[in-house]
C-alpha positions as CSV (number, residue, x, y, z in Angstrom):
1,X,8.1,14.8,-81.7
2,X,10.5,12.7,-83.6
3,X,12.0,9.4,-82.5
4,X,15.3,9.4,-81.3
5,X,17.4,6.8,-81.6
6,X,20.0,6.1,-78.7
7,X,22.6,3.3,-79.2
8,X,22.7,0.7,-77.2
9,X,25.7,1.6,-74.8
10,X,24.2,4.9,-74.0
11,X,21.2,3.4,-72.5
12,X,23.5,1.5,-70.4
13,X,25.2,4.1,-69.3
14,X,21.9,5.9,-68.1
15,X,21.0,2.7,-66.3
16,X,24.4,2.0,-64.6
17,X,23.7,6.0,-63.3
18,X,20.2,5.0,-62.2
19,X,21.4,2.2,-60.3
20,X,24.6,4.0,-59.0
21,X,21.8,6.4,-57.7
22,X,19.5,4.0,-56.3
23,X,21.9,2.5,-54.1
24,X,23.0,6.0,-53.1
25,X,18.9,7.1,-51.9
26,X,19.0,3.5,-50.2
27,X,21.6,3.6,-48.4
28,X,20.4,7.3,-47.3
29,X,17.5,6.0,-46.4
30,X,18.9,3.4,-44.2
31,X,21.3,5.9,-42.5
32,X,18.2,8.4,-41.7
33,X,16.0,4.9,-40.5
34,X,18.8,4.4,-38.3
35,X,19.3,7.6,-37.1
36,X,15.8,7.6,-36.3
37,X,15.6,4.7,-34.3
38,X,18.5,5.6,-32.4
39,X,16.5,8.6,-31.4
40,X,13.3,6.8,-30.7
41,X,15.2,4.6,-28.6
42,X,17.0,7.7,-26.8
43,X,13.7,9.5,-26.3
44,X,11.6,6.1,-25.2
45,X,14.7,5.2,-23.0
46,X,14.2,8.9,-21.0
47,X,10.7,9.2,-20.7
48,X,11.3,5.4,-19.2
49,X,13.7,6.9,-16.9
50,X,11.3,9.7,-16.1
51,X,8.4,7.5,-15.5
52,X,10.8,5.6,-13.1
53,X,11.8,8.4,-11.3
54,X,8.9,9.8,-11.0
55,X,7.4,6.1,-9.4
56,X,10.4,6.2,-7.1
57,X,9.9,9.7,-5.2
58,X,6.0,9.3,-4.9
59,X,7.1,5.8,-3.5
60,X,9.1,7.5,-1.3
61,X,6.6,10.3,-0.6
62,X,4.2,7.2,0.5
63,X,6.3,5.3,2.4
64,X,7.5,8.3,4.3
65,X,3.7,9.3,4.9
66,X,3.3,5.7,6.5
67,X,6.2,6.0,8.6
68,X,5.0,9.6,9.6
69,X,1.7,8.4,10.7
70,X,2.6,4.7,12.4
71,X,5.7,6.5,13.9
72,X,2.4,7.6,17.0
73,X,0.8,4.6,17.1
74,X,2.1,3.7,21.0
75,X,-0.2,4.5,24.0
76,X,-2.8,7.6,23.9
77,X,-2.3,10.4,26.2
78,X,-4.6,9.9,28.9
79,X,-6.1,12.1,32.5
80,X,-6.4,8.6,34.1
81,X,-8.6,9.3,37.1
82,X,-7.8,6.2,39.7
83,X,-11.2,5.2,41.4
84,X,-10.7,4.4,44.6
85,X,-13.6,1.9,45.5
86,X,-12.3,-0.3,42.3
87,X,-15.7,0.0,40.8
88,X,-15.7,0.7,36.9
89,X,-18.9,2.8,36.1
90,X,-18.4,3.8,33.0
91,X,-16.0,5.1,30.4
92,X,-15.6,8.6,29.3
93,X,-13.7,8.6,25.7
94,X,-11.9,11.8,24.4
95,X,-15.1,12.6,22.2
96,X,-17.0,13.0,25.2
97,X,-18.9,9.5,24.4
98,X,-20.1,7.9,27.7
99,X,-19.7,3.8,27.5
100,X,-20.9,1.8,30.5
101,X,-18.2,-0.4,32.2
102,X,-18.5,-3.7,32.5
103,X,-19.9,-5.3,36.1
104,X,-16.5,-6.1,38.2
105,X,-17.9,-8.3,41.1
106,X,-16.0,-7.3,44.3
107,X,-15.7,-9.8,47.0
108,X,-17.8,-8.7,50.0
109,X,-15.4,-7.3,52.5
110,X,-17.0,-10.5,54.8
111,X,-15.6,-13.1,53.0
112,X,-12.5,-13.9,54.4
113,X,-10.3,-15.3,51.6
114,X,-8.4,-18.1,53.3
115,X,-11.0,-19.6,54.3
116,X,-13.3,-19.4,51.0
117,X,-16.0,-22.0,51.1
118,X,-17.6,-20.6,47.8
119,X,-16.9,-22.8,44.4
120,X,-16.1,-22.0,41.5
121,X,-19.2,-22.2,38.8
122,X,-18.7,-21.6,35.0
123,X,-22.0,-19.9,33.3
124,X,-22.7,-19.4,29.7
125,X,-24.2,-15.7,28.4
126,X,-25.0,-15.5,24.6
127,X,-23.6,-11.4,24.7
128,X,-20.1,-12.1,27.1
129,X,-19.7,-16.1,26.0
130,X,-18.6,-18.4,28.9
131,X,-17.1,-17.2,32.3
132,X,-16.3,-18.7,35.5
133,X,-17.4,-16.9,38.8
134,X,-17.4,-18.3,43.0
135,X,-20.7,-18.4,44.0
136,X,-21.4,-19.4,47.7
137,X,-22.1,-23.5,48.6
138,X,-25.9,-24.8,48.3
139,X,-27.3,-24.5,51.7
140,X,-28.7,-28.5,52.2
């Protein structure tokens, strides 16, 4: 191993190289930063779009599912069976489940209605709240 001894202009020579090639890896290496971003943007932008999609139809689906099932919601189909005393017993629901009717006070067939002498009474029941019903006069 001997010492060399390199004059002064060749060592500048060597470094104007280096730098020549350090600008050359830099700008390389901005050109491939770039090109990557440009395809993490491309590939974040489509999964985005995706996602989107992808929110839109299974809006859709849901919406269409609501639609689909509100589209019924009028009036049951019924076998109405008219009762022909206008008495309500009870009620028989699809299920079978028997539910006892409210009482529906009838005037007697007596009571002639044009000449009603029975007043009108309201009366309080914790269940059914307040209601008003014609009860005949006091007798004095």
């Amino acid at each position: 191993q001997q010492n060399q001894v390199v004059p002064l202009s060749e060592l500048e020579k060597i470094k104007k190289i280096n730098d020549v090639n350090i600008k050359a890896m830099q700008a390389q290496i901005n050109i491939v930063k770039n090109e990557l971003r440009n395809e993490m943007q491309t590939s974040i932008q489509a999964l985005m779009s995706n996602q989107t999609n992808e929110l839109k139809n299974m809006m859709t689906s849901f919406f269409q599912m609501n639609t689909t099932s509100t589209l019924g919601s009028g009036s049951l189909p019924s076998n109405t069976i008219a009762n022909p005393r206008g008495e309500l017993k009870a009620i028989t629901t699809r299920s079978g489940l028997v539910l006892d009717g409210p009482s529906v006070p009838m005037p007697p067939p007596f009571i002639n209605l044009e000449e009603d002498e029975r007043v009108e009474k309201t009366l309080t029941d914790p269940e059914h709240g307040e209601f008003t019903i014609k009860v005949p006069p006091l007798l004095v």
